[in-house]
Structure formats: C-alpha cells, structure tokens
C-alpha positions in Angstrom: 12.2 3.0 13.8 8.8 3.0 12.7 6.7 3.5 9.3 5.1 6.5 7.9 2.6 6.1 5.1 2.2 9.2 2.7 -0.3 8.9 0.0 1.7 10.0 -3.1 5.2 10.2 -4.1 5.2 13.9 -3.7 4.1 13.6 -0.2 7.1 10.8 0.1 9.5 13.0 -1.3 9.0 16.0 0.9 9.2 13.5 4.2 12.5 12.0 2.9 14.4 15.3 2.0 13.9 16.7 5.4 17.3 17.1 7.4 16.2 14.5 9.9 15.0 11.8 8.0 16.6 8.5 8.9 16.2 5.5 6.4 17.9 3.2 8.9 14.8 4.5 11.2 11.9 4.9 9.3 10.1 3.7 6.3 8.1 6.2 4.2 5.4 4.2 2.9 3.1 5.0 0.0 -0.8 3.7 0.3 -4.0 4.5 0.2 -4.9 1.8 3.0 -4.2 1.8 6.6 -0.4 0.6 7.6 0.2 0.4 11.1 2.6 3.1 12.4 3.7 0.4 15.2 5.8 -1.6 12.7 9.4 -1.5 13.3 12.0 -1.2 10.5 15.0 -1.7 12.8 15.5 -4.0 16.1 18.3 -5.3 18.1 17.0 -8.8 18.3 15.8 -9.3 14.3 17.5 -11.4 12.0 17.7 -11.2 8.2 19.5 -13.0 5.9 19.7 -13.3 2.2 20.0 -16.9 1.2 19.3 -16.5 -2.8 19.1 -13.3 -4.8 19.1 -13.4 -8.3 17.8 -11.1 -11.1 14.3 -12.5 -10.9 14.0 -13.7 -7.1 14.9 -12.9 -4.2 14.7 -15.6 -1.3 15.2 -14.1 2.4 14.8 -15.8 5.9 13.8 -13.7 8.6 13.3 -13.8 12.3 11.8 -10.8 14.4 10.6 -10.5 18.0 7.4 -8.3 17.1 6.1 -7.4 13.8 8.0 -5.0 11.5 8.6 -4.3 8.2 11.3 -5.3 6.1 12.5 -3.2 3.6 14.3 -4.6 0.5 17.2 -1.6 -1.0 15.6 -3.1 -4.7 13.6 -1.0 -7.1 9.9 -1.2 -6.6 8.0 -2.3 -9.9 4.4 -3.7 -10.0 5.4 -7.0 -11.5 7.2 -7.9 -8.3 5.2 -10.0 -6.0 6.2 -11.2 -2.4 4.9 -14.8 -0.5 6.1 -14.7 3.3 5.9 -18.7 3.9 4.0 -19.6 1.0 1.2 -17.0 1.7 1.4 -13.9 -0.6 1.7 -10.6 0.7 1.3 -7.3 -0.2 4.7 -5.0 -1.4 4.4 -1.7 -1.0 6.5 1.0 -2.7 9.1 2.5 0.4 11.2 5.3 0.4 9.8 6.5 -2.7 11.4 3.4 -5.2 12.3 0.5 -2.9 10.2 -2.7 -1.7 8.9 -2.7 1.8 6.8 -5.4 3.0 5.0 -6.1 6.6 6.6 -9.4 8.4 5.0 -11.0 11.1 6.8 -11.6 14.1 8.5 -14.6 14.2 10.6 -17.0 11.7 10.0 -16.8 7.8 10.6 -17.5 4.7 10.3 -14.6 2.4 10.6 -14.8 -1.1 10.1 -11.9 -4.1 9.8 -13.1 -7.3 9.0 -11.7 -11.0 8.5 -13.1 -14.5 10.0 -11.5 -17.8 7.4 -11.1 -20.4 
C-alpha cells in the first residue's frame, strides 16, 4: 500500500519480479528525486473514476482521504503530461511502463493529455 522509488529500471525490475510483490499494494517508482514513501496506492475510502479516456486524454476525477498516488495501467512515454485541477504535475514512470502520479488528498480533477507530432 505504499510507494517505492528505485532509481533505474533495472533496480525496478528486480523489485517487481520478487514472489511478494503486490501491484495492487505498492507502486515501484522510478526517480532520481525524493518521493514520499507515505503515499498510498490503495484505500478503502478513495474514489476514482474515469469520466473521458480517449487515445490522446485521459480525464479522471478523484477523491482521497490523505495523499496517495494514483497509478494509471497506461504506458508511460515522455510526451504525456498530467494537470491535477489545472495545475500541472509531475508523471513518473511506475511499475517499470505505467503512469503514476502523486494526488493530493481531497477532490480532483486529473487530466493526462498528449499531442501527435
């Protein structure tokens, strides 16, 4: 239930193919900054709900009792960017090729959007 920041996909990799890794209950997170371990990627009380997903956005509203991080079961590419209520945020690659990005506690609006070149 909590994150786990590796600083390679190597080091991600050997975390994930260990016989008790969990994705339901933890996020392997790849960065060379700080990610707070306290961030929860499962609660009883969260809500998350899909309200547009096409192939070049993603629109999600979200409501969590603490902070946690949200993980999106999307590929990870670096032309992907993420604004949690108009603010943008940082997405960071999870789980060695998924999204994952810190919410706030609270009600948002998250939305992940690219453009085609």
């Amino acid at each position: 239930e909590k994150v786990r920041v590796v600083r390679n996909r190597q080091e991600a990799l050997s975390t994930m193919f260990t016989a008790d890794f969990d994705p339901q209950k933890l996020a392997v997170v790849e960065s060379e900054e700080k990610v707070s371990s306290d961030l929860s990627v499962a609660c009883k009380k969260c809500q998350v709900k899909i309200v547009n997903y096409s192939e070049n956005r993603v629109v999600i509203k979200a409501e969590n009792e603490n902070n946690g991080f949200l993980v999106l079961a999307d590929s990870f590419y670096p032309t992907w960017r993420v604004e949690i209520d108009g603010i943008e945020g940082k997405i960071y690659r999870t789980n060695y090729h998924l999204r994952g990005v810190i919410v706030p506690a609270g009600s948002h609006l998250i939305k992940f959007s690219t453009s085609l070149l």
